[in-house]
N, C-alpha and C positions, 0 to 999 in steps of 0.2 A: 535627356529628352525635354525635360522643363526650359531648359537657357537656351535650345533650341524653338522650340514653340517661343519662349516668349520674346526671341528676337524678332521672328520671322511676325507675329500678331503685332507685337510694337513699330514695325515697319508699315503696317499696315495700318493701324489703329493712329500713328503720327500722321500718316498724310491727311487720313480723314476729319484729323482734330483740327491740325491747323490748316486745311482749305477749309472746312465748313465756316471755323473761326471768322476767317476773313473773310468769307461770304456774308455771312449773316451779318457781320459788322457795317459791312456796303449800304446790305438790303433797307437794314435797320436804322440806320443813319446814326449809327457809331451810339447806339441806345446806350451804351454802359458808363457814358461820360454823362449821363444825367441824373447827375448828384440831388438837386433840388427836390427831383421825383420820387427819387429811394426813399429820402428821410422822410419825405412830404405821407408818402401811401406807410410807411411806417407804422407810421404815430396819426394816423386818418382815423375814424372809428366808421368801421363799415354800418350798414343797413343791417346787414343780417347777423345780431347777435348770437344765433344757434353756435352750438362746438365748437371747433379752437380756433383761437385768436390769430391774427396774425403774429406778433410778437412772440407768441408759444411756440407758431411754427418756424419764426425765423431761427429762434433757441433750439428747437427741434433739429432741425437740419444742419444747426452752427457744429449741436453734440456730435451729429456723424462726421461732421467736417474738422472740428476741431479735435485733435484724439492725438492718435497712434501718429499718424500723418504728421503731424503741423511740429513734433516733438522729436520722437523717435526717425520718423521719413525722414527728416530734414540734414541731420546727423549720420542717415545714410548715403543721403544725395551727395552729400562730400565724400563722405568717406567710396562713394563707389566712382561720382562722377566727376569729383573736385569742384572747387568754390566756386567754377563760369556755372553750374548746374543751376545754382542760387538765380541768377542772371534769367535763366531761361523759365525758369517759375517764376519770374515776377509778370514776362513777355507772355505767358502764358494767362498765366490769373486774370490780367488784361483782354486779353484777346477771346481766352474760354469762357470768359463769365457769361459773353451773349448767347451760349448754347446755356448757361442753366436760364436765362430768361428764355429760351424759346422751349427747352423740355420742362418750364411750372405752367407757360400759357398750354401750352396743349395737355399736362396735368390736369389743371383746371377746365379744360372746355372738356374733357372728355371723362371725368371721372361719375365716379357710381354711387350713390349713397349706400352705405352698409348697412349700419344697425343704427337707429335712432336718430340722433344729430350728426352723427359721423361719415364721413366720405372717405371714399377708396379710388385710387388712382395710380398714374406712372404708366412707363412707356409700356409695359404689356397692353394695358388699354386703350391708347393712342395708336399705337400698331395695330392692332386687331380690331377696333370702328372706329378710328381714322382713314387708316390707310386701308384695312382689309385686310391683314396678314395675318389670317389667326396662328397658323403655326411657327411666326416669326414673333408674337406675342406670349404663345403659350412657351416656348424655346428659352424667349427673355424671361419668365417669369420662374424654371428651372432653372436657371443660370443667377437668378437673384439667390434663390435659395440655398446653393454651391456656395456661390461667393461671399455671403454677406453672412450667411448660419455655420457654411461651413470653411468658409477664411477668415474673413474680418471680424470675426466674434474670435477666434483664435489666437490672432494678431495681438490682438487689444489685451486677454487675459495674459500672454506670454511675455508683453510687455510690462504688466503690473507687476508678474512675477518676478524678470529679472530686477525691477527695480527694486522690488523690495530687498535682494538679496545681495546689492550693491551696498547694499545700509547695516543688512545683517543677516547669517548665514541661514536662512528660514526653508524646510521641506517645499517643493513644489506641491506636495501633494494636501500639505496642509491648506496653503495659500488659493488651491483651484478649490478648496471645499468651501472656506470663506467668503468666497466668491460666487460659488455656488447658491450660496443659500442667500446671501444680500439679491441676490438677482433675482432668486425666483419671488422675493417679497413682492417684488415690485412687475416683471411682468405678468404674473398672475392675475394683476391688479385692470390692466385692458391698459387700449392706448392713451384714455386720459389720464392717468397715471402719470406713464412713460413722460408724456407733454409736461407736466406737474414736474415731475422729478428732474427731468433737460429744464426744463424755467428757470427752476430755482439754483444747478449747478451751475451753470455753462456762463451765464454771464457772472458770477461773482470769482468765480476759477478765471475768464479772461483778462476781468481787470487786475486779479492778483499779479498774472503771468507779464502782462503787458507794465504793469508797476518794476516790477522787478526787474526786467529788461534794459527799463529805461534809467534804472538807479547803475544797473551792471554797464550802459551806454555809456551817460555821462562821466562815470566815473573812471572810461577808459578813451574819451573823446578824441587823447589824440592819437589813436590810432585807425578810427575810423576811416577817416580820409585814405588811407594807403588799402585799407579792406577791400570800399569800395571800388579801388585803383583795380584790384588785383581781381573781382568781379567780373568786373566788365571785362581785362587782359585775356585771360582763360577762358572767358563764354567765347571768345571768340581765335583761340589758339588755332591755329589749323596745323601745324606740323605736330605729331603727326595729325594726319585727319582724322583715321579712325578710332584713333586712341586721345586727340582733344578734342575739335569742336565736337565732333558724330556723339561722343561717348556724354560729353557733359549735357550738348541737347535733348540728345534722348533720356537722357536721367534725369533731367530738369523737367521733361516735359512728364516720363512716368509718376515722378516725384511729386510734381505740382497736380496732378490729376487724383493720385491716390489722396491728398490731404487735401484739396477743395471738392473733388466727385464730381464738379462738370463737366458736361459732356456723358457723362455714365448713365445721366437719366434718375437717380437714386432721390437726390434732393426733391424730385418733382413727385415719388412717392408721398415723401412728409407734406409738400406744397397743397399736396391734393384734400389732406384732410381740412382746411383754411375753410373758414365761414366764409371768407372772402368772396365780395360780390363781383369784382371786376381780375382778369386772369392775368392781364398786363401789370395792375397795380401789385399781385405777390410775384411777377417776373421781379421787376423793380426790388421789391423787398430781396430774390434771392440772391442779385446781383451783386448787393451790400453786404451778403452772407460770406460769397467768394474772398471781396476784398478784406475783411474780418481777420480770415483765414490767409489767405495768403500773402496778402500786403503788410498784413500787422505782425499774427503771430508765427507765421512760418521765417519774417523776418528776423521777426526778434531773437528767433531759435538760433539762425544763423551767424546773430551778428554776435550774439553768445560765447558759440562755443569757436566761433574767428578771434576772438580778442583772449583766450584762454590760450595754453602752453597748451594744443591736444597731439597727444603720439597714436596716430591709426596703429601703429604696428603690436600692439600690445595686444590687440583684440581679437577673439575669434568667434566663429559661429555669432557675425555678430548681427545686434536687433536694430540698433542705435541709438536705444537709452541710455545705452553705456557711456558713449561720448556726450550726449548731454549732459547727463549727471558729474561725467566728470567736469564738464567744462563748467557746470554753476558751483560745484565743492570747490573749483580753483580759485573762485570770486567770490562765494562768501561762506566757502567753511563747512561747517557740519549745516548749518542754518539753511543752505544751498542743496546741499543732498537730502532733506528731510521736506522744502519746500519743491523739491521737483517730482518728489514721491508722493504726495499729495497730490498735486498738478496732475500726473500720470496716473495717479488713480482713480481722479474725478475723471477726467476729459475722456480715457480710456471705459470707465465705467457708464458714461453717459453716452458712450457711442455704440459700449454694447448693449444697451438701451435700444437706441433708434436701429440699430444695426437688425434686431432683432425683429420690430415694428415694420423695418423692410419684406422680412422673412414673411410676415405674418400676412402682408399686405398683398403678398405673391402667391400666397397659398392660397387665402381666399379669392382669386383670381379667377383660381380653377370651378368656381360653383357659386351662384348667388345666393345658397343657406348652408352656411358651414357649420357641420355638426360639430360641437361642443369638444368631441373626443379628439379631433385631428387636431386643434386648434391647442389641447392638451400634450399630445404625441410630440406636437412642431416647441413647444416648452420645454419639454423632457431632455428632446436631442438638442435644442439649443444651449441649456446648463449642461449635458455631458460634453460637446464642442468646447465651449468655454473652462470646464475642468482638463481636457486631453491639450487643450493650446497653451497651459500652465507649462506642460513636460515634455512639449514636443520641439524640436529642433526648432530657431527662429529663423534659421535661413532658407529650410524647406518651406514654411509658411509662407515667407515673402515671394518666393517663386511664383507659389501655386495662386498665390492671391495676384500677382503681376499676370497671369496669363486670361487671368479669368477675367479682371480690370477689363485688359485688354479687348475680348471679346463683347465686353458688355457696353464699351465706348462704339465700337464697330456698328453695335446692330442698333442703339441710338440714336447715334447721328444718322445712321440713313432712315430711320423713321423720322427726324428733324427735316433731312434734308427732303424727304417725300411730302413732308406736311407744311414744309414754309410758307405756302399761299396763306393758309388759318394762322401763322404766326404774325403773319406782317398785314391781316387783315384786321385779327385783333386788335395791335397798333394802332391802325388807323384808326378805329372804332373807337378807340379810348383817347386819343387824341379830337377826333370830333366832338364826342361827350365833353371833353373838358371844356371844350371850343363854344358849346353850346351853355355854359353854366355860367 
């Protein structure tokens, strides 16, 4: 029933992605090649110093993006849809990133102040006083809670699990407890916390990642060339059809959407809490989040475990740490498998972090004074989620997390597509401003 659903939703959820893609890339006048603007609004310092930083939120949103996805995902996009897969997530990363600049501008025009200095946002509330859909808001806002408390927080602990147990033969159940209790230190703590604790992981964990990549590159340079040969051959295999190109595109495209989240609307959650005074300027910042993500480190994953001896056939019930891990122990050893368990347990760990700040942001959604207890309750099931994702199967996880993807790219993009006037007006708006300074 699951591989059913999630063909028939991925059939559906692919067109919407890449027509809206090249839609908005038209509208926008190809906004994602404007490199100067990313770094420029980066590193700006806004007017309004209240709550979090832009930089906290770019870290913020890197954590949900950088994780399970950019590591694990990538390692399965071969193993399920072969190395053209690779090909179709980069087409993608490109192409998708102007849907997460258009769902942070409507993040930001439309979000709510919470408690204090903090703002609350994301497509529930761009649906519901943007467009007017409230039961197409309130729907998404059950559908974040499903997916994101009850999948991708899942994902992320089952993945630290097996890695640990690649290194040494350690109880599931021990591992969901230690996990347990690091998590609840810290969500406990509210969203500046969370912001606080993504800050300081996610960029020192990427330049590790992206180090290592590049020593494991060089050091196998010539073989690249024939890689990237074999890339590009396969992205575009057609015999058979539905068994190459169909199978690698669409897994290139699931693949690449699960590890960067554009198009889902999720990043524009985090985007919403920004002191940020202008909504185009943290579009710009998310766009740079994408390429982060899938340009660099879903890369590097790739080119990894490409240049390593990997045998799929060894594997079962599998997550795809597996093949990661094996492919960095073929390059450097125990050194390699001890550094990719690190890696997998910060990016993973910091994404069930923001994962959870999703959960949170969707519940209050539902009421403009959230009592204390619920916000308790939504804590409670999010640590037993993340202890039951230690012990549960990792390929029923990827299903149910694939369908629900699916559905929440769907109802998204056509709140994107319903609200383009406010995206491309904002545009303009912040293009005059500049015009005028």
């Amino acid at each position: 029933m699951l591989n059913f659903c999630n063909r028939i939703l991925w059939a559906v959820a692919t067109v919407f992605i890449v027509t809206s893609s090249i839609y908005f890339s038209f509208r926008l006048k190809g906004i994602q090649f404007h490199f100067k603007e990313m770094f420029h609004n980066l590193f700006h310092k806004q007017k309004n110093q209240k709550g979090i930083g832009s930089f906290q939120v770019l870290m913020m949103t890197l954590a949900g993006r950088i994780g399970v996805g950019s590591i694990a995902g990538i390692a399965l996009a071969i193993y399920i849809g072969g190395v053209g897969s690779i090909f179709w997530i980069w087409v993608m990363a490109i192409l998708s990133s102007v849907l997460a600049y258009g769902e942070t501008v409507l993040g930001m025009i439309y979000k709510k102040r919470d408690s204090g200095d903090i703002y609350k946002g994301g497509p529930a509330y761009y649906l519901r006083d943007g467009l007017g859909k409230k039961k197409l808001g309130t729907i998404y806002a059950i559908l974040i809670l499903f997916c994101y408390i009850g999948g991708f927080l899942g994902i992320q602990s089952n993945t630290i699990t097996k890695s640990i147990q690649e290194i040494k033969p350690v109880n599931s159940y021990t591992v969901g407890i230690v996990i347990v209790v690091v998590t609840s230190l810290i969500i406990f703590g509210g969203v500046k916390k969370i912001a606080s604790a993504t800050g300081k992981i996610v960029p020192i964990m990427t330049l590790a990642y992206v180090i290592f990549a590049l020593y494991i590159m060089i050091g196998n340079y010539q073989l690249l060339p024939s890689i990237f040969h074999q890339i590009i051959k396969e992205a575009f295999h057609f015999r058979p059809f539905i068994g190459g190109f169909l199978t690698s595109f669409i897994v290139g495209i699931q693949r690449g959407i699960f590890s960067n989240e554009a198009g889902l609307g999720t990043g524009s959650i985090a985007a919403s809490t920004s002191n940020g005074d202008s909504p185009t300027a943290q579009g710009y910042i998310q766009i740079l989040g994408i390429y982060i993500t899938s340009l660099f480190i879903c890369t590097a994953t790739a080119m990894i475990i490409l240049t390593s001896q990997y045998d799929f056939t060894i594997f079962t019930d599998v997550n795809g740490i597996e093949i990661t891990q094996m492919a960095f122990q073929f390059h450097l050893g125990n050194v390699g498998n001890t550094f990719i368990f690190l890696s997998i347990l910060l990016f993973a760990f910091s994404t069930i972090l923001t994962g959870y700040y999703y959960g949170e942001s969707s519940l209050k959604y539902f009421t403009n004074k959230m009592k204390p207890i619920y916000l308790v309750i939504l804590k409670i099931i999010t640590l037993i989620v993340v202890f039951l994702g230690c012990i549960m199967s990792s390929t029923t996880l990827w299903k149910l997390v694939d369908v629900l993807v699916a559905i929440l790219a769907i109802i998204n993009i056509y709140g994107l597509f319903g609200l383009r006037e406010d995206i491309v007006k904002e545009l303009e708006y912040y293009r005059l401003q500049k015009h005028h300074k």
